[in-house]
Structures are given as C-alpha cells and as structure tokens.
C-alpha positions, 0 to 999 in steps of 0.5 A: 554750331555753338559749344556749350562748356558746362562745369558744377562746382564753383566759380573759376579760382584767379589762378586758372581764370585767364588760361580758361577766358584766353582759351575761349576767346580764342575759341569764339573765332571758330565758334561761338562759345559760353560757359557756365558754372553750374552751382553745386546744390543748396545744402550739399554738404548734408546730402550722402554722395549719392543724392548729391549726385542726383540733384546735379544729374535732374539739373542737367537732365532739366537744362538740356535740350533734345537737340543737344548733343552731350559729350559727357567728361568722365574717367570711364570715357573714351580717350581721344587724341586732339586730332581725334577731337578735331575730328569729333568736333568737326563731324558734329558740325558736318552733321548740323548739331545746333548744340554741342556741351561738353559737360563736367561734372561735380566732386563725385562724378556724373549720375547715370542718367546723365551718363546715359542720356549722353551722346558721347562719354570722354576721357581726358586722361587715365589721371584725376585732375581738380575741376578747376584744372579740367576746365583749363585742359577741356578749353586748351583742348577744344581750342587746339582741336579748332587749330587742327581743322583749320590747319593752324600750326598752333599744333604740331604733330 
C-alpha cells in the first residue's frame, strides 16, 4: 500500500517544513509515502466560495483513481484515536488497497462530490487549525499510527 497526502493550498511555510519531511521520512520505512500541493485555482481570488470549491472538488475527482481509497479530513468527520487510526490504516492494507489519500482540502473545505466520492470522511479535531498545521498533525498522526502496528514505544497509551 502506498499513502498518498494530499493538501490545496500553497507550498509548506519553512517554519512547518522539516516536522512535515521528518515526519514523512519516518513514515517511508513502513510505507511508501508522496505528498503533494495541490495549487489553488488560477484566479482564485475572483471566484465566490462556492465555484472556488468546485474547481478544486473537479481537480481531485480528475486525480483520483477508482481504486483509490479517500480518506477525506473534515471537520464534520469521525474522530478517531491513534490506535483507532492504526487500526484504520492497517485494515486497509489487510484489504490490499493499492492507494490510500488522505486529503485536505482548501480555505473553505471539500465540495460535496468529493466528500461523497470519499471512502472515509475524518476529523481531526472539534478545533480549526491553519492548512499548514494540519499537514504536520495529519503526518505525526500517521507516523505515530505506524508505531502503533508495529508496536514501537514511540506511543505511549
């Protein structure tokens, strides 16, 4: 299985940069793992909220694949734990997913399709947190969930 982060917005500030590439170089020794920044649409800034999140729901409805398995971050999503997530991430491997994204969406959220084309809608937290942030966390998370199928003291329950 391979995990697939997926992030609109814009390229990761400095001051979150090396948690996200510590994180995920940790990561790549249980899985392979790529991230990648989708750029918010051209003239974004002209476009009402809803078009905006429109054109970014058609650009991932285009990237994705059949096979692929979607967990979509939102705040309206199912909390999980992080043996919760361990679980999660290890049933879907159980299962042979090819795939699996995690994907966060831009400035206002996923648009419907995308939410239900998802395979599993997430919530991180009852809190907001900047993009930036959430790329940190979402990486920490998965890291940590990697641990815990392993049963590395990196958690401690």
């Amino acid at each position: 299985m391979k995990i697939h982060f997926w992030s609109i917005g814009k390229k990761n500030e400095p001051y979150v940069n090396a948690g996200i590439e510590d994180f995920t170089n940790r990561i790549a020794k249980y899985y392979p793992v790529q991230w990648t920044i989708i750029p918010v649409p051209k003239n974004a800034g002209m476009l009402s909220e809803m078009d905006l999140k429109k054109k970014e729901g058609e650009m991932i409805l285009e990237w994705l694949d059949a096979s692929d398995y979607l967990v979509a971050l939102d705040e309206r999503g199912k909390a999980l734990t992080s043996e919760g997530l361990a679980k999660f991430i290890q049933t879907r491997a159980n299962e042979s997913v090819k795939k699996l994204v995690f994907l966060i969406g831009g400035a206002y959220g996923i648009d419907k399709p995308v939410l239900q084309r998802a395979n599993y809608t997430w919530s991180l937290s009852d809190l907001v947190f900047p993009h930036q942030l959430v790329r940190l966390i979402l990486a920490e998370q998965v890291y940590r969930a990697c641990t815990i199928i392993r049963n590395e003291k990196y958690h401690h329950s």
